[in-house]
Biopython code that builds the backbone (N, CA, C, O; Angstrom):
import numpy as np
from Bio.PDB.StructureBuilder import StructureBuilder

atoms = [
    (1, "UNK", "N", (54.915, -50.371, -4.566)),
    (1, "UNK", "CA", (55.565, -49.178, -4.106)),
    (1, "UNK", "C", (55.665, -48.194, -5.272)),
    (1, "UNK", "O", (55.710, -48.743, -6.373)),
    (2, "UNK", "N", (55.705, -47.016, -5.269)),
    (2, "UNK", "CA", (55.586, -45.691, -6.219)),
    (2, "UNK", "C", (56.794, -45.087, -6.214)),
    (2, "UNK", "O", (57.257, -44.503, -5.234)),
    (3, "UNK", "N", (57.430, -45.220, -7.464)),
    (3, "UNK", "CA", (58.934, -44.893, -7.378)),
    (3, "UNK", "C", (58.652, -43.804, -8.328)),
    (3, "UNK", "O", (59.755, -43.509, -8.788)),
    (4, "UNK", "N", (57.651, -42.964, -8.928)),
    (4, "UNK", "CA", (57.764, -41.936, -9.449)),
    (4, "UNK", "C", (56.615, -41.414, -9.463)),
    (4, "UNK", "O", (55.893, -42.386, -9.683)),
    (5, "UNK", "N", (55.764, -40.256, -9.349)),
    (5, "UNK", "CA", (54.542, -39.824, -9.587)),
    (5, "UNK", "C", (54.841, -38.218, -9.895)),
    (5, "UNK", "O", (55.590, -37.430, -9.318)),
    (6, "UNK", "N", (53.858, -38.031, -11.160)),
    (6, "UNK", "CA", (53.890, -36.594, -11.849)),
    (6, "UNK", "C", (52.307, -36.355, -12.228)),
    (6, "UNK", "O", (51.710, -36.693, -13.250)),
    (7, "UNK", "N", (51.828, -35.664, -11.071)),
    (7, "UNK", "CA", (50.098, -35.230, -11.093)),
    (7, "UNK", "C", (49.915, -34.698, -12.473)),
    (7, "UNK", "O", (50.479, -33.802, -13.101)),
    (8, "UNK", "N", (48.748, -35.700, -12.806)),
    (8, "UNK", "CA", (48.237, -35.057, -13.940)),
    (8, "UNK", "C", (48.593, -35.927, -15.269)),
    (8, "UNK", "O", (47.901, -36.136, -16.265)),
    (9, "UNK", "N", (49.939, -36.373, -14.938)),
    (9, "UNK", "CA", (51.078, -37.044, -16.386)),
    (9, "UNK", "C", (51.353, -38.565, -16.325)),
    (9, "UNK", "O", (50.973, -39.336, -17.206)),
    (10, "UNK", "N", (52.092, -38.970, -15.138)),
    (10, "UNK", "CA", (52.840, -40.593, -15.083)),
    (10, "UNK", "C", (52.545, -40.725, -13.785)),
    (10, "UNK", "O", (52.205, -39.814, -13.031)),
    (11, "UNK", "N", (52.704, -42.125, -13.461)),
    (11, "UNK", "CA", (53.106, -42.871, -11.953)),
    (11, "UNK", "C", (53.987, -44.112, -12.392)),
    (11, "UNK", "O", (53.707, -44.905, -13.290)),
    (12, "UNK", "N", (54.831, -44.119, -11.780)),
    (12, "UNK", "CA", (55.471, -45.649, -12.357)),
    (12, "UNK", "C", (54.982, -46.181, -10.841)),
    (12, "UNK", "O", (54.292, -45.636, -9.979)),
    (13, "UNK", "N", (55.738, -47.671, -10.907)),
    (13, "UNK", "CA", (55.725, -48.501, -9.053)),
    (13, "UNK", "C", (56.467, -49.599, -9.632)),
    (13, "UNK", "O", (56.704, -49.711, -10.835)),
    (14, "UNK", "N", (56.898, -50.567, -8.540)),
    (14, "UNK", "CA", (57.366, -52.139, -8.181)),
    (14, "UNK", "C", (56.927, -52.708, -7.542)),
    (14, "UNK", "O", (56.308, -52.234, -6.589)),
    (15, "UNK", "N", (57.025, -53.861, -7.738)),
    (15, "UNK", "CA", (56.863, -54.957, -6.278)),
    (15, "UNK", "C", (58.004, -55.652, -5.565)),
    (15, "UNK", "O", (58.179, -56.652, -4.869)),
    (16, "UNK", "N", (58.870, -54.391, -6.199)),
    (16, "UNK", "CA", (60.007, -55.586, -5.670)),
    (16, "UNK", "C", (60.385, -55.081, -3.929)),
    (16, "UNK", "O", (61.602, -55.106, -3.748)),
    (17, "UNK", "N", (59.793, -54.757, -2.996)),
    (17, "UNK", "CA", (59.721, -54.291, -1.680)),
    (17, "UNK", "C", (58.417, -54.791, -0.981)),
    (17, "UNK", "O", (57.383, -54.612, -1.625)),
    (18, "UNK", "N", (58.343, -55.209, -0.131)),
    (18, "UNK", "CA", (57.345, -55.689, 1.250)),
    (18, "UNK", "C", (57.141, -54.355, 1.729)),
    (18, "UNK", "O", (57.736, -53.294, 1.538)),
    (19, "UNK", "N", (55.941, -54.759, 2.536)),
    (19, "UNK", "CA", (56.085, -53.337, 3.773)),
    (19, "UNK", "C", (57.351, -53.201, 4.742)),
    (19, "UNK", "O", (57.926, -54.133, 5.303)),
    (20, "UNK", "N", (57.535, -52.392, 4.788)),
    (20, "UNK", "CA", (58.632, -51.726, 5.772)),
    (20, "UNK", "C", (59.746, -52.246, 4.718)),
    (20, "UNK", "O", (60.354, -53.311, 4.824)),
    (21, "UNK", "N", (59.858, -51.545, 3.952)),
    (21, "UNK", "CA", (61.285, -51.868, 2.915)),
    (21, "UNK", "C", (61.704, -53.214, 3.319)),
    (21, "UNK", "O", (62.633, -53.181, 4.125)),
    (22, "UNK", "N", (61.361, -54.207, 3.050)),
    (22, "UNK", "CA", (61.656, -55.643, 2.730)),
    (22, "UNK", "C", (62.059, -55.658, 0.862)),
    (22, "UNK", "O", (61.455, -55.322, -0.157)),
    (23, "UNK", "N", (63.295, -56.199, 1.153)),
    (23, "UNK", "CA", (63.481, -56.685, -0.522)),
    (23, "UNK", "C", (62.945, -57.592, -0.847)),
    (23, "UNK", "O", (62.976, -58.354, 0.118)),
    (24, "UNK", "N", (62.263, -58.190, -1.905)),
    (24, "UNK", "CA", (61.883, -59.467, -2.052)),
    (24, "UNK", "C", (62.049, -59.598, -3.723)),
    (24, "UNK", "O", (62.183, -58.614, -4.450)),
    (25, "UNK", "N", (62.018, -60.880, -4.162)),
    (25, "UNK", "CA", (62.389, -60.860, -5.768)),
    (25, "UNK", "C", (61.364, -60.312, -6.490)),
    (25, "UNK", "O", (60.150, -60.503, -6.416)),
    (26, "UNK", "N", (62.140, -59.474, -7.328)),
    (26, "UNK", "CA", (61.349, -58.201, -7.824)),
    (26, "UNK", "C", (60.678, -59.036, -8.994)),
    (26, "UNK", "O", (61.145, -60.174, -9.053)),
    (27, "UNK", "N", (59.674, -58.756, -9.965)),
    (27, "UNK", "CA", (58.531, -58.916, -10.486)),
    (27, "UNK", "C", (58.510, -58.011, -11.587)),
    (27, "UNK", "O", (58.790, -58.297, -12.751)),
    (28, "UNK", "N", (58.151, -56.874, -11.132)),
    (28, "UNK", "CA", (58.186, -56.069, -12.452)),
    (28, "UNK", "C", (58.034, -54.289, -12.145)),
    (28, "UNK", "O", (57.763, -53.813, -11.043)),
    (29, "UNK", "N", (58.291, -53.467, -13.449)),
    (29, "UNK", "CA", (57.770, -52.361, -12.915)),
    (29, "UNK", "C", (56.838, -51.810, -13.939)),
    (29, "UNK", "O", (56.988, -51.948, -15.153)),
    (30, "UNK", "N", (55.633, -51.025, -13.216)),
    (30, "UNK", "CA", (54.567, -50.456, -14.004)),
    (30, "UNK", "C", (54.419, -48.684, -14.450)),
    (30, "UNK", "O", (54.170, -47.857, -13.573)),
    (31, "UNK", "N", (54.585, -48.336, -15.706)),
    (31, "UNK", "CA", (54.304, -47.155, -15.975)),
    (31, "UNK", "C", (53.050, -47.141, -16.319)),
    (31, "UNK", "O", (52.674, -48.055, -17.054)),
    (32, "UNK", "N", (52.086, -46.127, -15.894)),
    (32, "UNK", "CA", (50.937, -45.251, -16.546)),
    (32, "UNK", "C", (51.226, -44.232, -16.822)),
    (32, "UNK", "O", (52.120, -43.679, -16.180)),
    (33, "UNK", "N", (50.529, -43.521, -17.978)),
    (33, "UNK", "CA", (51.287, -42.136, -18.500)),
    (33, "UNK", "C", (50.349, -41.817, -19.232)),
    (33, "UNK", "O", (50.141, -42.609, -20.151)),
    (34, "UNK", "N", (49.143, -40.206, -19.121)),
    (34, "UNK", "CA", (48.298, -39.830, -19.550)),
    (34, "UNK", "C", (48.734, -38.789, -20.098)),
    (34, "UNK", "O", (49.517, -38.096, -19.449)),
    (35, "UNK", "N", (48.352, -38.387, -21.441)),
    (35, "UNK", "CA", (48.584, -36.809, -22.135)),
    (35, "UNK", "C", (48.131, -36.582, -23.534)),
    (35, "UNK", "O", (48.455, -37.177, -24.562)),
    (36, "UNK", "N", (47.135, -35.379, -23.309)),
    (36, "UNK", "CA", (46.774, -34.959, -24.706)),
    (36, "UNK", "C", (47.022, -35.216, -25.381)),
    (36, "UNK", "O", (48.242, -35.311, -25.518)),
    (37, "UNK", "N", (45.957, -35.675, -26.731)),
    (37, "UNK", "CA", (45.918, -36.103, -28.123)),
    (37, "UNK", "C", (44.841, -35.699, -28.814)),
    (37, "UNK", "O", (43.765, -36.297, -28.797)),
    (38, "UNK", "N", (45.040, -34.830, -29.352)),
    (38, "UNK", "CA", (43.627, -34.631, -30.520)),
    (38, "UNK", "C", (42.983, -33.528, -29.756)),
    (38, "UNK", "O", (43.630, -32.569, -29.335)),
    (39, "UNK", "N", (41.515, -33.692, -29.556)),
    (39, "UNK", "CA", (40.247, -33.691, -28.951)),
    (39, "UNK", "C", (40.352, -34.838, -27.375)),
    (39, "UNK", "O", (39.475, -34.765, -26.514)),
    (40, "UNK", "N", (41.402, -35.703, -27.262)),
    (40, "UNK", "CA", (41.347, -36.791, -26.189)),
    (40, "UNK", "C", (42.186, -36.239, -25.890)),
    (40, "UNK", "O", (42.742, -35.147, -26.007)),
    (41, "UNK", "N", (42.309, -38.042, -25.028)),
    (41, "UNK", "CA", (43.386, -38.262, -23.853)),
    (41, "UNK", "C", (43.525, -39.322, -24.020)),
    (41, "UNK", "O", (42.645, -40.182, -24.000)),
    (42, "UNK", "N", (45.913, -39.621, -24.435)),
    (42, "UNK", "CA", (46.012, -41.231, -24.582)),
    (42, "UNK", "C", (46.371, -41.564, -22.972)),
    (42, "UNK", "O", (46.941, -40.959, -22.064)),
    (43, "UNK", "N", (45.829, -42.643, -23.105)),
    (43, "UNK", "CA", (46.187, -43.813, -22.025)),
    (43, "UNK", "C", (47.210, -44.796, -22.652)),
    (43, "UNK", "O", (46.985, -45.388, -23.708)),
    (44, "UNK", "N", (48.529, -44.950, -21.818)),
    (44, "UNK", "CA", (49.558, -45.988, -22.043)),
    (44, "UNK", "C", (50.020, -46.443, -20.446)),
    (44, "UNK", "O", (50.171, -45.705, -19.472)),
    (45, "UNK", "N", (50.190, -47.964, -20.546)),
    (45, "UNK", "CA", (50.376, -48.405, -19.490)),
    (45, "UNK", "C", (51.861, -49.428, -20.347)),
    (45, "UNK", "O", (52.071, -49.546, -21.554)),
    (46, "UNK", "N", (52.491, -49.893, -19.420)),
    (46, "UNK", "CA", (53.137, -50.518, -19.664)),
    (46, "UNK", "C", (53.966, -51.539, -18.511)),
    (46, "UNK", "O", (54.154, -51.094, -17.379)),
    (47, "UNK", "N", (54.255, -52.382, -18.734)),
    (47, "UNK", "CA", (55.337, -53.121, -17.805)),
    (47, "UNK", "C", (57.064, -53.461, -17.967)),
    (47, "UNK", "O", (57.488, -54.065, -18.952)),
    (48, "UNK", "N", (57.628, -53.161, -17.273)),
    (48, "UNK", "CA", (59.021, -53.907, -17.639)),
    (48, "UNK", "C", (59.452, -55.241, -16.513)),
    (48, "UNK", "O", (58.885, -55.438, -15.439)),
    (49, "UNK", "N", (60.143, -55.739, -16.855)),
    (49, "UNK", "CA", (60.210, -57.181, -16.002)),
    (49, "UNK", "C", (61.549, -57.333, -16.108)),
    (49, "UNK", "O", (62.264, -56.770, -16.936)),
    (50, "UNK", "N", (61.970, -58.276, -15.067)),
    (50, "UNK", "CA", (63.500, -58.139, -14.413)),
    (50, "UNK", "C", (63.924, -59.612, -15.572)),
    (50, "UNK", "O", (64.947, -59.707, -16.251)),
    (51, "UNK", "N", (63.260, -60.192, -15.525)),
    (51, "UNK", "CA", (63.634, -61.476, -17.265)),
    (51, "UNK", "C", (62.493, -61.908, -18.250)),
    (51, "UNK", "O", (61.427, -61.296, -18.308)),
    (52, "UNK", "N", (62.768, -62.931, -18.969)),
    (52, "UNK", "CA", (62.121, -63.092, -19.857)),
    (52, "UNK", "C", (61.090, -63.869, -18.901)),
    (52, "UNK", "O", (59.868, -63.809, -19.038)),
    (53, "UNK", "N", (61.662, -64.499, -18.056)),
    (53, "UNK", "CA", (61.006, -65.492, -17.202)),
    (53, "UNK", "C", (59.300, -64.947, -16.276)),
    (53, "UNK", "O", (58.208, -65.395, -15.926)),
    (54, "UNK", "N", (59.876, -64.088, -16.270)),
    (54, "UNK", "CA", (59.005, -63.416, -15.063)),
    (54, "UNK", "C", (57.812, -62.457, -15.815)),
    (54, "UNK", "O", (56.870, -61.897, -15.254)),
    (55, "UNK", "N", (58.091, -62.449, -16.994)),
    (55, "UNK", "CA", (57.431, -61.554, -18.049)),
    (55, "UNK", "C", (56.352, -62.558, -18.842)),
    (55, "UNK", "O", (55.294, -62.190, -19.354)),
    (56, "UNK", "N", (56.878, -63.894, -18.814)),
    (56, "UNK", "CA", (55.943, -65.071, -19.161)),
    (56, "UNK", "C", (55.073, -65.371, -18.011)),
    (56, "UNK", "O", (53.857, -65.517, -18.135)),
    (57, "UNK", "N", (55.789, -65.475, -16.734)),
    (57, "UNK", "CA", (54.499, -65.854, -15.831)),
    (57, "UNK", "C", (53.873, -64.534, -15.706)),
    (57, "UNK", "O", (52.892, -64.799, -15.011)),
    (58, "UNK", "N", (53.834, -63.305, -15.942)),
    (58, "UNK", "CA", (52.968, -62.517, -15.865)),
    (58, "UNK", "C", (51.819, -62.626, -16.887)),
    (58, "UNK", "O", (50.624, -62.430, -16.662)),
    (59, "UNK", "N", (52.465, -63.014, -18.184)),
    (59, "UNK", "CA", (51.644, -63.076, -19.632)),
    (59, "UNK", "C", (50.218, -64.206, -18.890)),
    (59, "UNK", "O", (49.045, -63.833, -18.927)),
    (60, "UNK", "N", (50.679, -65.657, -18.226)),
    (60, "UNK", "CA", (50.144, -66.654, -17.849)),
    (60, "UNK", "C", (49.011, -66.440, -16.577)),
    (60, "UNK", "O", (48.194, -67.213, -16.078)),
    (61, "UNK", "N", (49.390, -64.914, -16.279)),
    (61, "UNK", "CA", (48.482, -64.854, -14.995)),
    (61, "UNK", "C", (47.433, -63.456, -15.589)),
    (61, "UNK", "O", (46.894, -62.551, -14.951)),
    (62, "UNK", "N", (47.445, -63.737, -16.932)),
    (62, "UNK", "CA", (46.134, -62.517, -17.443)),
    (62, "UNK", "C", (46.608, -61.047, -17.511)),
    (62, "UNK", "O", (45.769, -60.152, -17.617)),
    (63, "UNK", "N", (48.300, -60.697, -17.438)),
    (63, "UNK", "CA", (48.105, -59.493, -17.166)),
    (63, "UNK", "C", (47.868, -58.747, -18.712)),
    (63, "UNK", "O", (47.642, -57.540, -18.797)),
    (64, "UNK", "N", (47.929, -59.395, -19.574)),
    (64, "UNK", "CA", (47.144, -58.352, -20.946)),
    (64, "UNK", "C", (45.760, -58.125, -20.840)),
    (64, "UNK", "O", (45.350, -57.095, -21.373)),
    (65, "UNK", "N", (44.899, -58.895, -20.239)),
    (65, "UNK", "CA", (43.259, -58.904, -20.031)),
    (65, "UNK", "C", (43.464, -58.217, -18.687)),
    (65, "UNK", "O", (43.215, -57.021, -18.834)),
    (66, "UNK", "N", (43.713, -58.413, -17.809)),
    (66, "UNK", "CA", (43.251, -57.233, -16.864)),
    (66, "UNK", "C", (43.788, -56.087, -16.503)),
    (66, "UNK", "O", (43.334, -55.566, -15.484)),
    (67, "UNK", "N", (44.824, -55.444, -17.198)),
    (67, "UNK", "CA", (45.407, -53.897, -17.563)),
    (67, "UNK", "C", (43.791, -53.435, -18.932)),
    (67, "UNK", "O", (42.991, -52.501, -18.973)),
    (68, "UNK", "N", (43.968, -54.440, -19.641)),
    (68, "UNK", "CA", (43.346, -53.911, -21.283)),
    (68, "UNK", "C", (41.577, -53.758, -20.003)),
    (68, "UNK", "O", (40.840, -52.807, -20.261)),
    (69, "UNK", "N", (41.291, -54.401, -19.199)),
    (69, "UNK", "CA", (39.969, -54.135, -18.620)),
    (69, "UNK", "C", (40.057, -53.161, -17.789)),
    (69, "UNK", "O", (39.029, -52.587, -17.429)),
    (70, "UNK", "N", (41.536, -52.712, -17.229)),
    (70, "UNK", "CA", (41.769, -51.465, -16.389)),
    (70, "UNK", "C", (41.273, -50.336, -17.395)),
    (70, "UNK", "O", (40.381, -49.530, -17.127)),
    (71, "UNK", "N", (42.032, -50.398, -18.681)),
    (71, "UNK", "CA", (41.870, -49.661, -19.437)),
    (71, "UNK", "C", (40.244, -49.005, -19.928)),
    (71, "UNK", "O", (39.828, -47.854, -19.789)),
    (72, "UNK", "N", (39.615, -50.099, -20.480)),
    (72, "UNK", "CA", (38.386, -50.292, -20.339)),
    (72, "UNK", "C", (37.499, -49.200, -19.535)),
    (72, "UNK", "O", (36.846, -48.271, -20.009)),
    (73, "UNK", "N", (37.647, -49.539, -18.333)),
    (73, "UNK", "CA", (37.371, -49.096, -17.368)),
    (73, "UNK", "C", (37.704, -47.181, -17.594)),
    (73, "UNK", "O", (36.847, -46.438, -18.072)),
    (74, "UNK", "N", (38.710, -46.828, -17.262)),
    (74, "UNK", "CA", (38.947, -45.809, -17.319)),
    (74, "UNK", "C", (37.979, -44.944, -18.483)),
    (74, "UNK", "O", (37.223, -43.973, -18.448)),
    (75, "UNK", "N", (38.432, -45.810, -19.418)),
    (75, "UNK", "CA", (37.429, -44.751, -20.888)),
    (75, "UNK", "C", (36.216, -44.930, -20.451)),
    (75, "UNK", "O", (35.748, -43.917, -20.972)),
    (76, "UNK", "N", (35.209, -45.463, -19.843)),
    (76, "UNK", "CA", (34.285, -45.522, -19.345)),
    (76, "UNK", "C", (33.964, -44.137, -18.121)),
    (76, "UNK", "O", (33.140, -43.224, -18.170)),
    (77, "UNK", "N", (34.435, -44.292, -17.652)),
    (77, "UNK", "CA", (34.816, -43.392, -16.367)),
    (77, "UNK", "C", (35.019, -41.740, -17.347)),
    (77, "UNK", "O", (34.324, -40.725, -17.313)),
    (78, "UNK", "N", (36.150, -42.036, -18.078)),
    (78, "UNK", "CA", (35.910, -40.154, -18.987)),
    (78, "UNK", "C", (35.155, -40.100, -19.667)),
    (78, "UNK", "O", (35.004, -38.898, -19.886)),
    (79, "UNK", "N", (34.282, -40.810, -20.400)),
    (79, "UNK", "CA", (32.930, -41.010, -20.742)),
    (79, "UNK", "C", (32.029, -40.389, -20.182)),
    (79, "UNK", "O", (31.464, -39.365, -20.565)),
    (80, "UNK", "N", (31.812, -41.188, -18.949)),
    (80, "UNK", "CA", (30.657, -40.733, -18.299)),
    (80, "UNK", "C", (30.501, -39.475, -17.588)),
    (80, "UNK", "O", (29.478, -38.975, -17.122)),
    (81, "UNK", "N", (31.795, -39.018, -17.590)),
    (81, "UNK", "CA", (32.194, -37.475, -16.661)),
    (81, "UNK", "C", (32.052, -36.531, -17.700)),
    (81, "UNK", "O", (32.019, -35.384, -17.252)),
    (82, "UNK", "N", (31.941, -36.613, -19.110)),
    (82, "UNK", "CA", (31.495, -35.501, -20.120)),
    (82, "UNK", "C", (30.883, -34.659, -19.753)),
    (82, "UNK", "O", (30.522, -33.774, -20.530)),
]
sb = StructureBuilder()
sb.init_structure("model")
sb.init_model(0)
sb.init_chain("A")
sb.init_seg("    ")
for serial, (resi, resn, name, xyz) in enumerate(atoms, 1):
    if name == "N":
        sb.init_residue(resn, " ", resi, " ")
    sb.init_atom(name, np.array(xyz, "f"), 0.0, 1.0, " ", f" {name:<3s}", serial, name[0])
structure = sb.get_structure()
């Protein structure tokens, strides 16, 4: 779910909601946040997590390798749009 979006700048979200507003135990929340640097553009992503607990099983389920390949990805993508 998208609990903040600013075209152009940030999106945060959660998982802590089902469809049709169902609560369910929340997980974590995700910022992306793009903005001029230099000649570029930084990319920062980040997560926050409701414990330490839930921040380890995220570590355990790859989420540094597949944000850092999201990432990846993207610079690829403004790359190729030069």
């Amino acid at each position: 779910m998208v609990l903040e979006f600013t075209p152009g700048v940030s999106f945060a979200f959660t998982d802590a909601f089902a469809a049709g507003w169902v609560p369910r135990e929340p997980f974590m929340v995700g910022i992306f946040c793009i903005f001029a640097e230099g000649q570029g553009t930084r990319y920062r992503a980040c997560a926050r997590h409701w414990s330490a607990e839930t921040m380890k099983q995220h570590e355990e389920m790859g989420f540094m390798e597949g944000w850092g390949a999201v990432a990846n990805q993207l610079k690829e993508l403004a790359e190729a749009s030069r």
